[in-house]
C-alpha positions in Angstrom: -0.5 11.2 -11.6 1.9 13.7 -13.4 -1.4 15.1 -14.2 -3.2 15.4 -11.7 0.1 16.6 -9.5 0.4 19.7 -11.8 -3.7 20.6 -11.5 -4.0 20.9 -7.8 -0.1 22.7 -7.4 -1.7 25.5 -10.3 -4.6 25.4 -8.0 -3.3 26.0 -4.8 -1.2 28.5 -6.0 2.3 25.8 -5.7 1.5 24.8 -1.9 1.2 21.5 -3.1 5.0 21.3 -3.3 6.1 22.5 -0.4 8.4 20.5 1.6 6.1 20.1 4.6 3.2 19.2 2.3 5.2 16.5 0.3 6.1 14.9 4.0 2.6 14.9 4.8 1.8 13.1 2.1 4.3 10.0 2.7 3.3 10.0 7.0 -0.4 10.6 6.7 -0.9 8.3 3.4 1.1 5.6 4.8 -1.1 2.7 5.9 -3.0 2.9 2.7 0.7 1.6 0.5 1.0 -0.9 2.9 -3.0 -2.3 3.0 -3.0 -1.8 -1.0 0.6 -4.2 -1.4 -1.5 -6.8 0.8 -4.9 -6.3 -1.5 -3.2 -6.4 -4.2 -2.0 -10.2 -3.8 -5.8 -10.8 -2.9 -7.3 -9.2 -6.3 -4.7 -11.3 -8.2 -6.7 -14.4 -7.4 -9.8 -13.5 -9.1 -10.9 -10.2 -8.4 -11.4 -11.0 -4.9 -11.2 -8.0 -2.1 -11.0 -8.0 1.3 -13.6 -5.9 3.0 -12.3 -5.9 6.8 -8.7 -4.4 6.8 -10.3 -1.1 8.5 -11.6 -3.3 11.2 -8.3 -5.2 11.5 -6.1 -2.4 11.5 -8.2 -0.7 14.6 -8.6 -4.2 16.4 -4.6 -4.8 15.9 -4.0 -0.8 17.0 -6.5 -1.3 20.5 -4.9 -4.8 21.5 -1.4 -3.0 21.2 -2.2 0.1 22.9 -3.9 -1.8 25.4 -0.6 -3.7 26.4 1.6 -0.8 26.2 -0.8 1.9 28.1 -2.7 -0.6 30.6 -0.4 -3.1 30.8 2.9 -1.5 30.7 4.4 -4.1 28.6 7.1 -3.4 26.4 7.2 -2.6 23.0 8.8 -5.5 21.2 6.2 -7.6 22.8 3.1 -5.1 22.0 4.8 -4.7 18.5 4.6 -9.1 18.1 1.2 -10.1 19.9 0.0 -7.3 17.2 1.4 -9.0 14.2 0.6 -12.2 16.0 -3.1 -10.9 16.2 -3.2 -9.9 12.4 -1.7 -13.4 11.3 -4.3 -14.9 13.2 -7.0 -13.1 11.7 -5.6 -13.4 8.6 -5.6 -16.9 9.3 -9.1 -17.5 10.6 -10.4 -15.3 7.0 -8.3 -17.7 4.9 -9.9 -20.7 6.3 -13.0 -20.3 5.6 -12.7 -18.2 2.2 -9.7 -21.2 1.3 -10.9 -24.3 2.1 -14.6 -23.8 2.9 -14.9 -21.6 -0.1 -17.3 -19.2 1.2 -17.1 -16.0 -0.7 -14.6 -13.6 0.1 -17.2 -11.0 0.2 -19.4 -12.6 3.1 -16.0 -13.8 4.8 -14.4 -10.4 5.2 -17.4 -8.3 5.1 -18.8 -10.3 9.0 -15.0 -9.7 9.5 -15.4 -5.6 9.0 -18.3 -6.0 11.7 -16.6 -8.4 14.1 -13.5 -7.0 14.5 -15.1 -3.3 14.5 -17.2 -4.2 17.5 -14.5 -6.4 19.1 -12.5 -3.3 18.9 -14.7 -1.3 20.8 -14.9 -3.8 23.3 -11.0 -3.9 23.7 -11.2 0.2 24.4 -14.4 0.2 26.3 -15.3 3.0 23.7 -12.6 5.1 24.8 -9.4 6.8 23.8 -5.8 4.9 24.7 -3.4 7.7 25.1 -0.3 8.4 25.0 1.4 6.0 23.2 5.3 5.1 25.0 8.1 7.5 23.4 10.5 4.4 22.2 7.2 3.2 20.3 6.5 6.7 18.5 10.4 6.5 17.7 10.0 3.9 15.3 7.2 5.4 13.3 7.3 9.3 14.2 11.4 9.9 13.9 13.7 11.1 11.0 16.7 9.7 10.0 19.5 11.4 11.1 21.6 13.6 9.3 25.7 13.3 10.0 26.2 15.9 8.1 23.7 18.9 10.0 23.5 21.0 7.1 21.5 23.9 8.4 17.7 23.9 6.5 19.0 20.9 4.2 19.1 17.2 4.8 22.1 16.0 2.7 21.5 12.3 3.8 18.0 12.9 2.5 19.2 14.0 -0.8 22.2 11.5 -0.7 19.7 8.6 -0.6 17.9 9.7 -3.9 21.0 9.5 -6.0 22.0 5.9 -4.7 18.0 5.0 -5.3 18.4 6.4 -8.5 21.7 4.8 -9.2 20.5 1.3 -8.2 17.6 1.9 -10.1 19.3 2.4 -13.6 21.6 -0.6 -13.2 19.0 -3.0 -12.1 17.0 -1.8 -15.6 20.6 -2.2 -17.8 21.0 -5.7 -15.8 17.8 -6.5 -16.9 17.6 -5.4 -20.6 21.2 -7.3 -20.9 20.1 -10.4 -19.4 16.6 -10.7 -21.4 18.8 -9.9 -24.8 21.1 -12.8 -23.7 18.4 -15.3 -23.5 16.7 -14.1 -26.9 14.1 -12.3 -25.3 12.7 -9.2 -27.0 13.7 -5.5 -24.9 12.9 -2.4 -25.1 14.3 0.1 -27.6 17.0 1.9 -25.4 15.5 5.3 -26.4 12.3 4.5 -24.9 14.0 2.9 -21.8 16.5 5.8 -21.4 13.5 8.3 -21.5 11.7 6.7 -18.9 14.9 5.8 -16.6 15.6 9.6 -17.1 11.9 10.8 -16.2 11.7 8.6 -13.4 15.2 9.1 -11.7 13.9 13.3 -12.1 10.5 12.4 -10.1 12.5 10.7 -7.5 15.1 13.6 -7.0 12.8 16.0 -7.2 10.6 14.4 -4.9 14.1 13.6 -2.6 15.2 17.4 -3.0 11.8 18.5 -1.1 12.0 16.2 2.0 15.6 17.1 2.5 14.3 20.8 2.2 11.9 19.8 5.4 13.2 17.2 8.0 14.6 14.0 5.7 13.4 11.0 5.8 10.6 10.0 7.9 11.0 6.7 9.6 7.5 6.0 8.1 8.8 6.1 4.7 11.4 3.6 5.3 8.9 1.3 6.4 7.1 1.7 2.9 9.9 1.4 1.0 11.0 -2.1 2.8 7.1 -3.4 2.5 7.1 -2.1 -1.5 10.9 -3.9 -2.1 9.8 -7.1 -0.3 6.6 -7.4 -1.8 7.9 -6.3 -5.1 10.3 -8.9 -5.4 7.7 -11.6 -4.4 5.5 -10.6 -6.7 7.9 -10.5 -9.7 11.2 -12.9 -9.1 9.7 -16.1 -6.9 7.4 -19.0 -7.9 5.0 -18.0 -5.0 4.2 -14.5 -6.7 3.6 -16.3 -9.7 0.9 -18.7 -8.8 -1.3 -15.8 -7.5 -1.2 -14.2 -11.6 -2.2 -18.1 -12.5 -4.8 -18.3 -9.9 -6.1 -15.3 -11.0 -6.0 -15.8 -14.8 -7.3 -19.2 -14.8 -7.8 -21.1 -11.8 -8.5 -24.6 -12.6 -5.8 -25.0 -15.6 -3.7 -24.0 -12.4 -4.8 -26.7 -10.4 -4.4 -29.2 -12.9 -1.3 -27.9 -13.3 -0.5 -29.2 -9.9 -0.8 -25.9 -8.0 -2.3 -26.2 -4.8 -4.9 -23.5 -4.9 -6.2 -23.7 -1.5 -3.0 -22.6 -0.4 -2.5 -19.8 -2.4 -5.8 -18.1 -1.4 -4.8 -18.9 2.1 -1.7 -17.1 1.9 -3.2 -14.4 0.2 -5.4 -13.9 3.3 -3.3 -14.2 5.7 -1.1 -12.1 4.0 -3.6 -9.4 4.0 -3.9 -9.8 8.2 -0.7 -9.5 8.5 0.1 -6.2 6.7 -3.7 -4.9 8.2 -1.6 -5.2 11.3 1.2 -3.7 10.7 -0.6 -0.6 9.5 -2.4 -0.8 12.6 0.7 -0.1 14.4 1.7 2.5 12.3 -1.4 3.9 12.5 -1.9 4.4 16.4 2.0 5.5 15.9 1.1 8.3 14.0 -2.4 9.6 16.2 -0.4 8.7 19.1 -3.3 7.1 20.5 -5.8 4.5 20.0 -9.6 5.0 19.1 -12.8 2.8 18.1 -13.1 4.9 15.1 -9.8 4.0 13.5 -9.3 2.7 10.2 -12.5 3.5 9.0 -12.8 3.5 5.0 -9.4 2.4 4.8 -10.3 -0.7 2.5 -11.6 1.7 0.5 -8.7 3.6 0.1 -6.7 0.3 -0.4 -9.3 -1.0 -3.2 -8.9 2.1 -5.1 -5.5 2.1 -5.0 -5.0 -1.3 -7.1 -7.5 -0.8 -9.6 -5.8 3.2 -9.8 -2.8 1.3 -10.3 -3.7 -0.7 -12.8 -5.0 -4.2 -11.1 -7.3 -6.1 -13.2 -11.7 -6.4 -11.5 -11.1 -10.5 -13.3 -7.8 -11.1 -11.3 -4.1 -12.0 -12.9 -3.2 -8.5 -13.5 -1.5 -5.8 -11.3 2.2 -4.9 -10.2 3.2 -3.8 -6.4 4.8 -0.7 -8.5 1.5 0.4 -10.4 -0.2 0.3 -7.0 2.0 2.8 -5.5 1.3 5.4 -7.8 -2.4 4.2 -7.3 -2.1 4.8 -4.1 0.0 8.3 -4.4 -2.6 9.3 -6.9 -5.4 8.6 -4.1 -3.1 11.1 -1.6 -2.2 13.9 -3.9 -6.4 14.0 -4.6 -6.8 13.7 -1.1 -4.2 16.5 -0.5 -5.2 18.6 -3.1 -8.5 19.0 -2.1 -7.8 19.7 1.3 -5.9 22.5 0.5 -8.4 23.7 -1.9 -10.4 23.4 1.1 -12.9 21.1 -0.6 -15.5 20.0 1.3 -15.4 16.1 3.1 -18.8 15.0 1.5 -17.7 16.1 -2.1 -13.8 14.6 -1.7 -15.5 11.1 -1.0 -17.6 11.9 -4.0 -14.6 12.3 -6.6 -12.7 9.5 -4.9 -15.7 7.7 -5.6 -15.5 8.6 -9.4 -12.1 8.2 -9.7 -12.4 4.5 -8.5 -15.6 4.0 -11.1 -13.6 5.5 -13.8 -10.7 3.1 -13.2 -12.6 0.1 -13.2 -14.6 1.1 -16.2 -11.3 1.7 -18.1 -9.9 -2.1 -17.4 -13.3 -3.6 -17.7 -13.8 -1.6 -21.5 -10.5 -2.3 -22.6 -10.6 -5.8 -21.6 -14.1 -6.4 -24.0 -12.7 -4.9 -26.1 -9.4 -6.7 -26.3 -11.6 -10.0 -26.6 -13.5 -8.8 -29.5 -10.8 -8.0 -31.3 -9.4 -11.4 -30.5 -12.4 -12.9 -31.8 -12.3 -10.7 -35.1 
């Protein structure tokens, strides 16, 4: 990422980093950290993806708009028959792909169609617009700034340091309480090293949106999806049965585990979060279209295995897929303001994606043969 950061800011002569650039990159990648946290729990249990979260994202987007523009209902109503709508989805897809065991692939790929066509239904082919101001509020706004330091947001900046803060005594809490059960840790160099480097890329990155308007509200919505999901995936038993589903499922269900469920979840899971980006979605067009979301499980999908999620299942962290799915906006950036053509930018994304999987599947063989050996 570091990488790839430095390549396009030598090649677009440092407009890479400019605050306004740096804020696009949060508001306009935004949907694709919340669809990859969801895909991620789904490739946990087995490699499995989920095809339709496009669809589902535009279908959740139409049914809202249509409420809030046609219907003039309000927006805490809009905002739960649109969740309600991707839980139900999620729901329906987790049936059939849990208990039926049809293949994910089939399930969700009639899904991308269905909900694609039942979406231009909804908008009789046509654009909803605009979108009520206390609804662009909670997507569109910045946090406010107390302080109204003229061309700096000292909130903004405020916020790093107590992320960073947090951050370092979380990894001291941990180290102390895995060397007071016995478990092995880190050498402290190492760990200091990377709570250094990592505490720099957050202030740095901080330091630029206070430079533009501060926080977007969209970035606050990340964060809470990544911390939630984070901690799910890591600290409870639920997040832990999706690793054993994926590494081996039936040595998990004769371990008791019912395995049904977790795919359901999984699923379901997935319609949800598809529904939330929906709405921040349409938030961020300020309107609703039948072309929405389109490629957006691609974007997702590339993400976790970018991030380091396993093509067999049982491996993958909600923090690896953020910089998975950074990495797929700073290419995405970059070449935009290289002015790269459309075609070829799907083109490297596409080889980006092939690289990564090749890399986990390679290592993988590998790993067994030395096993075997």
């Amino acid at each position: 990422l570091v990488i790839v950061t430095l390549f396009f800011t030598w090649k677009t002569g440092g407009r890479m980093l400019l605050p306004q650039n740096v804020n696009n990159l949060i508001s306009q990648n935004s949907y694709v950290f919340i669809l990859a946290t969801g895909m991620l729990l789904c490739i946990l249990t087995g490699g499995n993806i989920d095809l339709s979260v496009g669809s589902v994202v535009c279908f959740a987007g139409a049914v809202g708009a249509t409420f809030m523009v046609n219907k003039g209902m309000s927006v805490g109503v809009s905002i739960l028959i649109m969740l309600v709508t991707g839980l139900a989805i999620g729901a329906w897809q987790g049936f059939w792909i849990a208990y039926v065991r049809i293949p994910p692939f089939i399930v969700t790929l009639a899904g991308m169609l269905a909900f694609r066509g039942l979406s231009n239904v909804v908008l009789q082919g046509q654009t909803l617009a605009p979108m009520p101001d206390s609804y662009l509020a909670l997507f569109n706004n910045y946090i406010p700034d107390p302080f109204g330091k003229e061309g700096f947001n000292v909130t903004c900046f405020a916020v790093g340091i107590i992320v960073c803060i947090v951050y370092v005594l979380l990894v001291m809490k941990n180290r102390a309480d895995r060397a007071k059960k016995g478990y092995s840790v880190e050498a402290f160099g190492g760990a200091a090293v990377k709570m250094v480097l990592i505490c720099a890329v957050v202030l740095a990155f901080m330091l630029r949106l206070a430079q533009y308007k501060g926080i977007p509200n969209s970035l606050v919505w990340v964060a809470v999806i990544i911390a939630i999901y984070t901690y799910i995936a890591s600290k409870t038993t639920t997040g832990r049965y999706f690793y054993a589903v994926g590494g081996n499922e039936k040595a998990t269900k004769l371990s008791g585990i019912n395995t049904n469920k977790v795919y359901f979840l999984a699923y379901m899971n997935m319609g949800f979060l598809a529904a939330l980006a929906g709405m921040v979605t349409i938030a961020r067009m300020t309107s609703a279209q039948p072309t929405y979301g389109q490629n957006y499980e691609m974007d997702a999908i590339g993400s976790c295995f970018i991030g380091g999620a396993s093509a067999y299942g049982g491996t993958g962290t909600v923090p690896g897929v953020i910089v998975g799915a950074v990495l797929m906006g700073v290419i995405n950036l970059g070449m935009s303001l290289m002015g790269v053509d459309q075609n070829m930018q799907k083109v490297v994304k596409g080889l980006v994606l092939l690289a990564a999987v090749i890399f986990d599947v390679v290592s993988k063989r590998g790993g067994k043969l030395i096993a075997k050996n």
